[in-house]
N, CA and C atoms as a LAMMPS dump frame, in Angstrom:
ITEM: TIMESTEP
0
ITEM: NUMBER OF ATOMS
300
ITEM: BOX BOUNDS ff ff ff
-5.0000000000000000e+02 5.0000000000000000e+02
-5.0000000000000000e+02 5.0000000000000000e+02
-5.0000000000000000e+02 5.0000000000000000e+02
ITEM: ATOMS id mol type element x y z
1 1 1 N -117.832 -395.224 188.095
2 1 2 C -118.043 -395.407 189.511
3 1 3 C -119.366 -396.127 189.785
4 2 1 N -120.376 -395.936 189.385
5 2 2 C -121.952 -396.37 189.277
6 2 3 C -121.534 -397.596 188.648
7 3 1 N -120.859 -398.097 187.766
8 3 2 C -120.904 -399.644 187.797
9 3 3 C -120.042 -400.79 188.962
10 4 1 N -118.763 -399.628 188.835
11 4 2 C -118.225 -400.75 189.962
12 4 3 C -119.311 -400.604 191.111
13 5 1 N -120.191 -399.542 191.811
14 5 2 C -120.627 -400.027 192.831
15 5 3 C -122.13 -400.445 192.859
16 6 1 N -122.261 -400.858 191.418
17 6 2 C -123.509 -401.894 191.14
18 6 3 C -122.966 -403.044 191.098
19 7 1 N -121.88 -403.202 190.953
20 7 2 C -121.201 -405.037 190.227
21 7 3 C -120.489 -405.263 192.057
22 8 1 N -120.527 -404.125 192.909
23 8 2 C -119.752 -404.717 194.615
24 8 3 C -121.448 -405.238 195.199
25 9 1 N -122.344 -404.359 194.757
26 9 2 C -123.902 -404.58 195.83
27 9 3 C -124.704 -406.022 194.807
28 10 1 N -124.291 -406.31 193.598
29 10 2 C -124.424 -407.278 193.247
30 10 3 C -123.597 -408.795 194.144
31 11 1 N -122.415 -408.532 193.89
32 11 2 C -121.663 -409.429 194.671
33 11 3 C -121.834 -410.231 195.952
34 12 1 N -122.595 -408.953 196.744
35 12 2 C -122.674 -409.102 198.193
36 12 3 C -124.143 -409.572 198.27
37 13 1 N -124.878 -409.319 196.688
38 13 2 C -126.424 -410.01 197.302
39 13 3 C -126.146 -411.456 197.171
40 14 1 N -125.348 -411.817 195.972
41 14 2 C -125.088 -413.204 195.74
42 14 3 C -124.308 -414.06 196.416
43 15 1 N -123.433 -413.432 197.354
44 15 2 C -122.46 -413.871 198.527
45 15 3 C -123.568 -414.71 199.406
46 16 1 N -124.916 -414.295 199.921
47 16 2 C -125.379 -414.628 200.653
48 16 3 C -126.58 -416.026 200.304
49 17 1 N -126.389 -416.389 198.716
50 17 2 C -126.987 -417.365 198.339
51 17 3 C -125.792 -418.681 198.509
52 18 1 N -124.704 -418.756 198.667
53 18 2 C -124.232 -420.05 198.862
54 18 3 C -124.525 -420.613 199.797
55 19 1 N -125.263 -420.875 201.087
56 19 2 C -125.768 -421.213 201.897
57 19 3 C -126.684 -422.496 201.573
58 20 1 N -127.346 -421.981 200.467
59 20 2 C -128.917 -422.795 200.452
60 20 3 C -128.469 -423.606 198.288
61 21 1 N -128.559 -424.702 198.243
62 21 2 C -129.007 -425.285 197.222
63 21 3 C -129.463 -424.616 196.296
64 22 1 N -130.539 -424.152 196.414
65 22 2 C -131.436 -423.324 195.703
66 22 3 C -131.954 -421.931 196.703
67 23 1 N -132.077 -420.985 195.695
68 23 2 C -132.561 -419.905 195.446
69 23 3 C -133.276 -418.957 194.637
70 24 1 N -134.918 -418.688 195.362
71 24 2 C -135.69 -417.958 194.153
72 24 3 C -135.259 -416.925 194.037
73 25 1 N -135.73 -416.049 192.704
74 25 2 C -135.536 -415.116 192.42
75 25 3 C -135.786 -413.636 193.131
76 26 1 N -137.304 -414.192 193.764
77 26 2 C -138.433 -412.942 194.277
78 26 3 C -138.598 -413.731 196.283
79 27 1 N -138.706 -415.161 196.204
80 27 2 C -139.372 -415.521 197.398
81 27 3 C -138.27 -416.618 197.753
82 28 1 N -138.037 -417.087 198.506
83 28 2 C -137.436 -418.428 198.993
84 28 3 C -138.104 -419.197 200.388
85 29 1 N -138.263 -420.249 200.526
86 29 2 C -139.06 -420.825 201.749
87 29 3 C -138.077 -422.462 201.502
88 30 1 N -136.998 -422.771 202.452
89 30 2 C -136.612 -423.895 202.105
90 30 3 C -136.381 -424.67 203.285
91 31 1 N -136.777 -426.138 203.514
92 31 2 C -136.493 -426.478 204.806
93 31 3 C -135.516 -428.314 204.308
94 32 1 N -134.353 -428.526 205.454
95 32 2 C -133.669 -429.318 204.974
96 32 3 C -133.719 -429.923 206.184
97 33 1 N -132.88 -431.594 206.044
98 33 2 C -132.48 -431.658 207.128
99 33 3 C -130.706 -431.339 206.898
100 34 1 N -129.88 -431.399 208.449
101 34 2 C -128.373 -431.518 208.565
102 34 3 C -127.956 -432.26 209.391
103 35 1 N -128.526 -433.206 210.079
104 35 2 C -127.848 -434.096 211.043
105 35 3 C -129.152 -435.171 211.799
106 36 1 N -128.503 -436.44 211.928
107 36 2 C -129.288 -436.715 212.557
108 36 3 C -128.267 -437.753 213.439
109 37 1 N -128.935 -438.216 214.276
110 37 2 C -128.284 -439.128 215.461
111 37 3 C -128.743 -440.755 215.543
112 38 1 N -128.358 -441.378 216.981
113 38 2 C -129.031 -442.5 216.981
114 38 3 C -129.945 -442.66 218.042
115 39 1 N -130.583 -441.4 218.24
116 39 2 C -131.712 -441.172 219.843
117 39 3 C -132.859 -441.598 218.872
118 40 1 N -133.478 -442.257 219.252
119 40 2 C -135.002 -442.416 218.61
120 40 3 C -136.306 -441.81 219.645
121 41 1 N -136.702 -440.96 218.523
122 41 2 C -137.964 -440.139 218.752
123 41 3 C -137.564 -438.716 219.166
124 42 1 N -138.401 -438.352 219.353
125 42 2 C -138.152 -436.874 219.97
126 42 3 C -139.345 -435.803 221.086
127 43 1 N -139.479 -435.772 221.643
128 43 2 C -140.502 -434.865 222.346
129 43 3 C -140.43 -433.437 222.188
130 44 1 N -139.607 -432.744 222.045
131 44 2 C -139.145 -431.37 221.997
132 44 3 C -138.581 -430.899 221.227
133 45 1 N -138.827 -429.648 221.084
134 45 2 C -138.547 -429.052 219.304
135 45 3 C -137.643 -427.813 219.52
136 46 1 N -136.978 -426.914 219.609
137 46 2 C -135.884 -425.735 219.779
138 46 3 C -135.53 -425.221 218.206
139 47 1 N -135.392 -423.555 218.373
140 47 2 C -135.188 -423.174 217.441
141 47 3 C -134.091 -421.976 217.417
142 48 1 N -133.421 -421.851 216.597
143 48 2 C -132.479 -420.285 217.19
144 48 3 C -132.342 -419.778 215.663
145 49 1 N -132.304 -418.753 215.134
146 49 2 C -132.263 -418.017 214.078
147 49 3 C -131.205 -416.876 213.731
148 50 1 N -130.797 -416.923 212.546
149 50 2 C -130.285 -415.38 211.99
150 50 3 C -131.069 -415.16 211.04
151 51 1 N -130.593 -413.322 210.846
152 51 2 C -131.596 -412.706 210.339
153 51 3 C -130.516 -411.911 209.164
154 52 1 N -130.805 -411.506 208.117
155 52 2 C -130.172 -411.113 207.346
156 52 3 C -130.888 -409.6 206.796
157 53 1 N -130.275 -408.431 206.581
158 53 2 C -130.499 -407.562 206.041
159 53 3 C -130.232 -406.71 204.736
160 54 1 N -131.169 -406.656 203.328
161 54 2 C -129.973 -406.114 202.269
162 54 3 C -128.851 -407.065 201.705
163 55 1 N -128.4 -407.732 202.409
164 55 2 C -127.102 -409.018 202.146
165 55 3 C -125.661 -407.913 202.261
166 56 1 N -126.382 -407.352 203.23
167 56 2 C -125.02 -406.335 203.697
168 56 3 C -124.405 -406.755 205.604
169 57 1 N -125.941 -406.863 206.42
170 57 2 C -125.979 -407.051 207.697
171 57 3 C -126.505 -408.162 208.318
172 58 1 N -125.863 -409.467 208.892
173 58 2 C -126.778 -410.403 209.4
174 58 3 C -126.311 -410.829 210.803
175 59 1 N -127.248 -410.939 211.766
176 59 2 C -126.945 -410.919 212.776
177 59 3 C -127.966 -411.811 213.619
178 60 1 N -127.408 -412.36 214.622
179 60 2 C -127.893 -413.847 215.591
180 60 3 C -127.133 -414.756 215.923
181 61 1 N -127.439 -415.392 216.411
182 61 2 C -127.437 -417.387 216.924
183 61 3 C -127.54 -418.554 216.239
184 62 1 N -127.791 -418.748 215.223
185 62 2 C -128.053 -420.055 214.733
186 62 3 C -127.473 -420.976 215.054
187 63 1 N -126.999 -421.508 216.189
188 63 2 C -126.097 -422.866 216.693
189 63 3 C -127.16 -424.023 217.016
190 64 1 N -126.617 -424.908 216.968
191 64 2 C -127.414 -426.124 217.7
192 64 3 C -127.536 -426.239 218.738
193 65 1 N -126.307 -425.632 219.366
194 65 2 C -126.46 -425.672 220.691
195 65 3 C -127.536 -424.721 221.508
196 66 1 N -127.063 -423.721 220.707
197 66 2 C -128.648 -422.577 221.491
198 66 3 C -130.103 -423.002 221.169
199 67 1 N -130.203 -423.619 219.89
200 67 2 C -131.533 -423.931 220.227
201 67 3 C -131.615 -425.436 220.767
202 68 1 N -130.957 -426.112 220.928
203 68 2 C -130.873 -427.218 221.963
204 68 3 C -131.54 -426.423 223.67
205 69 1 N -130.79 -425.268 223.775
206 69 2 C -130.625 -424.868 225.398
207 69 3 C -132.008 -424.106 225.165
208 70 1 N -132.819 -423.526 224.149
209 70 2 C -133.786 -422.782 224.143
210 70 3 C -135.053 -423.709 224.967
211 71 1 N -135.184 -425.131 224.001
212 71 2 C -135.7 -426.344 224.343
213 71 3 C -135.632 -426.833 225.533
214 72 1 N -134.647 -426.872 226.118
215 72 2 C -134.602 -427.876 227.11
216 72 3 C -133.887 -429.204 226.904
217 73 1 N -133.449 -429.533 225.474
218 73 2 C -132.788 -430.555 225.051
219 73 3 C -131.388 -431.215 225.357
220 74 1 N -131.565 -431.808 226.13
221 74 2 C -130.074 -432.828 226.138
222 74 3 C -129.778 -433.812 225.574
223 75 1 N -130.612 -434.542 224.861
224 75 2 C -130.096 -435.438 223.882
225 75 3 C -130.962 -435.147 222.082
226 76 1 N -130.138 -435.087 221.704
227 76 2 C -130.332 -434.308 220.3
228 76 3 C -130.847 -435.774 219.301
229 77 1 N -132.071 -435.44 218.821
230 77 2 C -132.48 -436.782 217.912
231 77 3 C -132.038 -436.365 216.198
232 78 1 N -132.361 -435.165 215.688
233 78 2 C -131.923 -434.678 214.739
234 78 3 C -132.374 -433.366 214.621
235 79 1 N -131.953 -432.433 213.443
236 79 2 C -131.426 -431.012 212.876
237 79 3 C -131.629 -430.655 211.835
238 80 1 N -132.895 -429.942 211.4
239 80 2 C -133.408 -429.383 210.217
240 80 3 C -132.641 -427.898 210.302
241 81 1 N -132.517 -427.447 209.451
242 81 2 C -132.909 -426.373 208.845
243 81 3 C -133.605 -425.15 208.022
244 82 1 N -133.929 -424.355 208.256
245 82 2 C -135.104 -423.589 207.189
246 82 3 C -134.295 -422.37 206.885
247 83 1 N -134.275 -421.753 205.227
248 83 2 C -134.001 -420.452 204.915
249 83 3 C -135.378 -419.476 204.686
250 84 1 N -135.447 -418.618 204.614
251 84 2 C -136.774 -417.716 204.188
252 84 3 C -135.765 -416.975 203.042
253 85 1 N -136.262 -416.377 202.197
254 85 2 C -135.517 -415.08 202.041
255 85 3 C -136.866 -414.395 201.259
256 86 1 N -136.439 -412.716 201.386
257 86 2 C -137.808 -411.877 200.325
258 86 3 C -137.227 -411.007 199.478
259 87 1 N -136.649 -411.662 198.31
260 87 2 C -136.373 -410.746 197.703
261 87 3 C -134.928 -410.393 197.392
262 88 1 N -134.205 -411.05 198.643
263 88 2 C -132.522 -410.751 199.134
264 88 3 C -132.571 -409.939 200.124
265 89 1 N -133.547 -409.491 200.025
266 89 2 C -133.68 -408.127 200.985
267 89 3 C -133.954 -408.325 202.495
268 90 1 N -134.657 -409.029 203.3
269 90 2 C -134.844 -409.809 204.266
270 90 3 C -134.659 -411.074 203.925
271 91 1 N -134.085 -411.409 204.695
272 91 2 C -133.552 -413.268 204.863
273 91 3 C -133.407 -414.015 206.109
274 92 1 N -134.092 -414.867 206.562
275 92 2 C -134.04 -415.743 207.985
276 92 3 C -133.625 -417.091 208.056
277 93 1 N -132.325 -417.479 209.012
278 93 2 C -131.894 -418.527 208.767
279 93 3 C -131.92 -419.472 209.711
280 94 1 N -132.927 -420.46 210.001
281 94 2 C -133.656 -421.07 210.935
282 94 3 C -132.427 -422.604 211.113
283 95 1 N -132.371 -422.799 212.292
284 95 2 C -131.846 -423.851 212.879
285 95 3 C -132.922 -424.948 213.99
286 96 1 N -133.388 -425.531 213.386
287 96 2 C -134.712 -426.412 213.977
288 96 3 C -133.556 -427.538 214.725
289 97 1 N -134.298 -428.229 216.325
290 97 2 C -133.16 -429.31 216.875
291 97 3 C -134.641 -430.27 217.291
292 98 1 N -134.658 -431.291 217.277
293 98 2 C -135.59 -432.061 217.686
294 98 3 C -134.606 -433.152 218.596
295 99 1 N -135.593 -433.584 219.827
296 99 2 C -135.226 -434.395 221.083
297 99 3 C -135.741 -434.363 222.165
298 100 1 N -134.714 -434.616 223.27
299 100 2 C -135.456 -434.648 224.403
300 100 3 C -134.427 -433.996 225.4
């Protein structure tokens, strides 16, 4: 019993690394881009986040659109992304929108 439910809480920490390219072992800090457009420049920056717990519970917003509306943004120049993670154990999944 103690292995199958070490090899299910294994599963579910590693479920939550397909997201990101890479993943450290102990720390993660990763920022990408995912989109960009044909608006040139940007004045305004918007952000909306999920949050991850354990790699059991994650919960939020991360759309473009919400952090578009956080901003003030109606025309979208481009779309980074950032992961955090500590450990597996806390994890934050950042949706950056730059524009105007």
């Amino acid at each position: 019993m103690k292995k199958l439910l070490l090899a299910a809480v294994a599963a579910l920490a590693c479920a939550s690394c397909a997201k990101s390219p890479v993943m450290g072992g102990i720390y993660t800090d990763i920022k990408d881009g995912m989109a960009v457009t044909g608006n040139a420049g940007s004045t305004k920056v918007g952000t909306a986040e999920v949050k991850g717990y354990v790699g059991l519970v994650a919960m939020g917003d991360a759309s473009i659109q919400t952090a578009a509306r956080e901003a003030g943004i109606t025309r979208i120049h481009h779309v980074d992304y950032q992961t955090k993670s500590y450990v597996g154990v806390y994890t934050i999944y950042t949706v950056i929108v730059y524009g105007d």
